[in-house]
C-alpha positions, 0 to 999 in steps of 0.5 A: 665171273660165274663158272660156266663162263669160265669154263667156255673161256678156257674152250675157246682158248684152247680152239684159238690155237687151231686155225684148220677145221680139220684139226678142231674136228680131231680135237674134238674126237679126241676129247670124245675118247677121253670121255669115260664110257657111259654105264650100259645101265644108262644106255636106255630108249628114254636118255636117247636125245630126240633130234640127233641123227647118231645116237646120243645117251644122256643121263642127268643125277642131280647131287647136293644141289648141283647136275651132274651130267655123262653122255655117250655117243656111237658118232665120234665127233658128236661124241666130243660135241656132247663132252664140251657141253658137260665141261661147261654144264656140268657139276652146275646148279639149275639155275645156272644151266637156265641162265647160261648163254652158252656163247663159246659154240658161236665162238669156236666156230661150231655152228658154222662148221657142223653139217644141219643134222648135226647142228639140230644135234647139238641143239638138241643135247643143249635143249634136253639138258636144259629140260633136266635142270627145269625139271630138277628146279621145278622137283626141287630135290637134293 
């Protein structure tokens, strides 16, 4: 099984145990704060994701073959949104960001339970770090 996977599997396990939305909400801003804070050096006009309502920094460093991903958000629960993507993304090749099916938003119930803004949101995070793995494949840097 490949790590993405892996790594989604552990996700929703860990929502599993919690029934009520509003628990799910705060474990997600509570894995927002444990987010290091992302370097003002990155806080720039072009790591702004386009289609987010709140403001979402995402800055991609492309090291020894593999993405590495940190973000900061000024909205809390975005905040943890964007932190679940890079525990599943991050640290991953390309390719492997290409071919994910990143079943776990589905699953937790994400979807369903963000308003539509935030909702083009995590569309949007998805869509931009998919464009930094394209972009990285297609340099072909190491």
């Amino acid at each position: 099984m490949n790590r993405i996977n892996e790594r989604q599997d552990e996700i929703i396990e860990e929502f599993e145990g919690l029934d009520d939305w509003m628990d799910r909400y705060q474990m997600l801003i509570d894995m927002g704060n444990e987010q290091a804070p992302l370097d003002e050096r990155y806080k720039t006009e072009s790591n702004l994701i386009d289609g987010c309502q709140s403001r979402v920094w995402l800055q991609a460093d492309y090291v020894d073959g593999h993405v590495h991903f940190q973000a900061e958000s000024d909205a809390l629960i975005v905040k943890g949104i964007v932190t679940l993507l890079i525990r599943v993304l991050n640290d991953t090749t390309p390719q492997e960001i290409l071919d994910a099916d990143l079943y776990f938003i589905d699953r937790i119930g994400l979807r369903e339970h963000l308003s539509p803004t935030r909702s083009n949101g995590l569309l949007a995070m998805v869509k931009q770090m998919r464009m930094y793995a394209l972009a990285f494949q297609a340099a072909g840097v190491s």
